[in-house]
KEKOL-929343 format. One line per 2 residues: number of its first residue (from 1); their letters; for each residue x, y, z of N, C-alpha, C. Coordinates in steps of 0.2 Angstrom, whole numbers, plus 5000, padded with zeros to 4 digits. Example, Ala and Ser with C-alpha at 12.3 -4.5 7.8 and 13.67 -1.06 7.14 Angstrom:
KEKOL-929343
1> as> 5066:4972:5039:5062:4978:5039:5066:4984:5039  5064:4989:5035:5068:4995:5036:5064:5000:5039
This chain:
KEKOL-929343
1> xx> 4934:5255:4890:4930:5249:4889:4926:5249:4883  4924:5254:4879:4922:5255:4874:4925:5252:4870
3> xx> 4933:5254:4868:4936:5249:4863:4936:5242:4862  4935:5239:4869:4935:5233:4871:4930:5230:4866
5> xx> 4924:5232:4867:4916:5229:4861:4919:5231:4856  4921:5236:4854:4924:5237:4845:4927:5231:4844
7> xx> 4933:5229:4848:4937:5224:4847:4934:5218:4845  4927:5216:4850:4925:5212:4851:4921:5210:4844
9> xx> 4918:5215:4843:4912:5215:4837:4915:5214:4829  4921:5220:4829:4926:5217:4823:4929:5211:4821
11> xx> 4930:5207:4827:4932:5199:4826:4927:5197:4824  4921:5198:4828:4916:5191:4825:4913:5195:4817
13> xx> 4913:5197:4816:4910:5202:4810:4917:5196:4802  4923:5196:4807:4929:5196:4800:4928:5187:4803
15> xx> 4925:5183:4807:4924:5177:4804:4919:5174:4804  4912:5179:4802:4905:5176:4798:4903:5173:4804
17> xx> 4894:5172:4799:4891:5168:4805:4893:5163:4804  4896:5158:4801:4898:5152:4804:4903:5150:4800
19> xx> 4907:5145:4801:4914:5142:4798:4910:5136:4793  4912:5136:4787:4911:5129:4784:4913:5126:4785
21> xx> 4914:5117:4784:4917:5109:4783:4919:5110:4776  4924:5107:4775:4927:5105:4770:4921:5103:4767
23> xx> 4918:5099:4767:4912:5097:4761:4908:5100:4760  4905:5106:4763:4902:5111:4761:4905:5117:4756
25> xx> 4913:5116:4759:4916:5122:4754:4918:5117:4748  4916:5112:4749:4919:5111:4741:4913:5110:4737
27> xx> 4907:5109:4739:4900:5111:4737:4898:5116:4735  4900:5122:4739:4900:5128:4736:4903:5131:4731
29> xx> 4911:5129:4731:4912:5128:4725:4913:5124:4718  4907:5118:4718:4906:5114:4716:4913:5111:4715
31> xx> 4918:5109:4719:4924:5104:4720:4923:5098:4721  4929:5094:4723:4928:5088:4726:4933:5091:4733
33> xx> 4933:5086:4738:4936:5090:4742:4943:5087:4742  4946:5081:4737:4952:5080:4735:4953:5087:4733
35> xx> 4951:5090:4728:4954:5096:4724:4955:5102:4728  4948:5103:4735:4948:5107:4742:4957:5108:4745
37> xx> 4958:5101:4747:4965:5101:4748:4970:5102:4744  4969:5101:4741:4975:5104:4734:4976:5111:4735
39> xx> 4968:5115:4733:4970:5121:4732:4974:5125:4740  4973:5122:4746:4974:5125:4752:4981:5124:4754
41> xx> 4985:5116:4751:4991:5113:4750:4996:5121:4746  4995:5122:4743:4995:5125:4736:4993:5133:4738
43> xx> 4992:5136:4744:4989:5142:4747:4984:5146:4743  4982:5144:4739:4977:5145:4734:4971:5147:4737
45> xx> 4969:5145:4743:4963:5146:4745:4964:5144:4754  4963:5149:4757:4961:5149:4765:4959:5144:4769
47> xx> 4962:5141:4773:4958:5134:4776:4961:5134:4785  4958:5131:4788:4960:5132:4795:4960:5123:4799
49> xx> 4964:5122:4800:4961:5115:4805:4960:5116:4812  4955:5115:4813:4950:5117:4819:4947:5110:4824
51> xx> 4952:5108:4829:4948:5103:4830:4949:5095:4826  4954:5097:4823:4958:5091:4819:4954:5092:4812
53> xx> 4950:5097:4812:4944:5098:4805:4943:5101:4802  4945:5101:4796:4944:5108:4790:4938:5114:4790
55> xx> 4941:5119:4791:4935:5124:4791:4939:5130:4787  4932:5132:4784:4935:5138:4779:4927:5144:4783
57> xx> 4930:5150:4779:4925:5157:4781:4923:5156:4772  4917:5158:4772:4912:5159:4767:4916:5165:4763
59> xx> 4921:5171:4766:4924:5177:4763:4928:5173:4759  4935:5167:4761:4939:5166:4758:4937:5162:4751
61> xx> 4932:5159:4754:4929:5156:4745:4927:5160:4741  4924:5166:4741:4922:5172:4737:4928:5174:4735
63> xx> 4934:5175:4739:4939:5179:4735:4945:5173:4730  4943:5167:4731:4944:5163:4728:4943:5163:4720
65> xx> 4935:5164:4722:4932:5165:4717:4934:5170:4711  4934:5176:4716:4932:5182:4712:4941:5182:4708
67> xx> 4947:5179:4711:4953:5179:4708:4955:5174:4704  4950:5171:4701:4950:5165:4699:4950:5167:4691
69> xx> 4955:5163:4685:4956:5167:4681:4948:5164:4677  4945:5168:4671:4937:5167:4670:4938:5159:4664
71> xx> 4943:5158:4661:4944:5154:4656:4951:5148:4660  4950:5143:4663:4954:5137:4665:4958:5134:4660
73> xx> 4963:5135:4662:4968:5131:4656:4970:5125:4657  4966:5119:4656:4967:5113:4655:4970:5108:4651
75> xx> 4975:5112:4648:4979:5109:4642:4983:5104:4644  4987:5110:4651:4995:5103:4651:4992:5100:4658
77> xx> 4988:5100:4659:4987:5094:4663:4987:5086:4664  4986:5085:4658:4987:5078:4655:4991:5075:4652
79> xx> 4995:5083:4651:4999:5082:4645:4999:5077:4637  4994:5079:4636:4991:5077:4630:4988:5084:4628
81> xx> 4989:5087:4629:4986:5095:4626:4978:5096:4622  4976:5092:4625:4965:5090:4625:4963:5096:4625
């Protein structure tokens, strides 16, 4: 039965105190939430639909972050090379 609590406690530990909304995750990472579902489109970033609703863990946005290259290349986006 011991194992059981270990079980139980490592789950809730690897999904944080609470889930965020799409508009918080995109707040936090100061996004829009168009560009939110882009990146999740696109697997770039971890997202779950919960109840027909965007939820993300606080962890995936961090590692998000932290793999995020430090200099954005925004050249051929326009294709005007700005």
């Amino acid at each position: 039965m011991k194992t059981h609590k270990n079980s139980k406690a490592e789950t809730a530990s690897a999904i944080g105190d609470r889930l965020l909304t799409l508009r918080e995750a995109a707040d936090v990472l100061r996004l829009s939430t168009r560009t939110m579902r882009e990146y999740v489109q696109r697997g770039e970033i971890e997202g779950r639909i919960i109840g027909r609703r965007w939820r993300f863990r606080r962890a995936d946005l961090d590692a998000f972050f932290a793999n995020a290259p430090r200099n954005w290349d925004f050249a051929g986006k326009n294709n005007q090379g700005d």
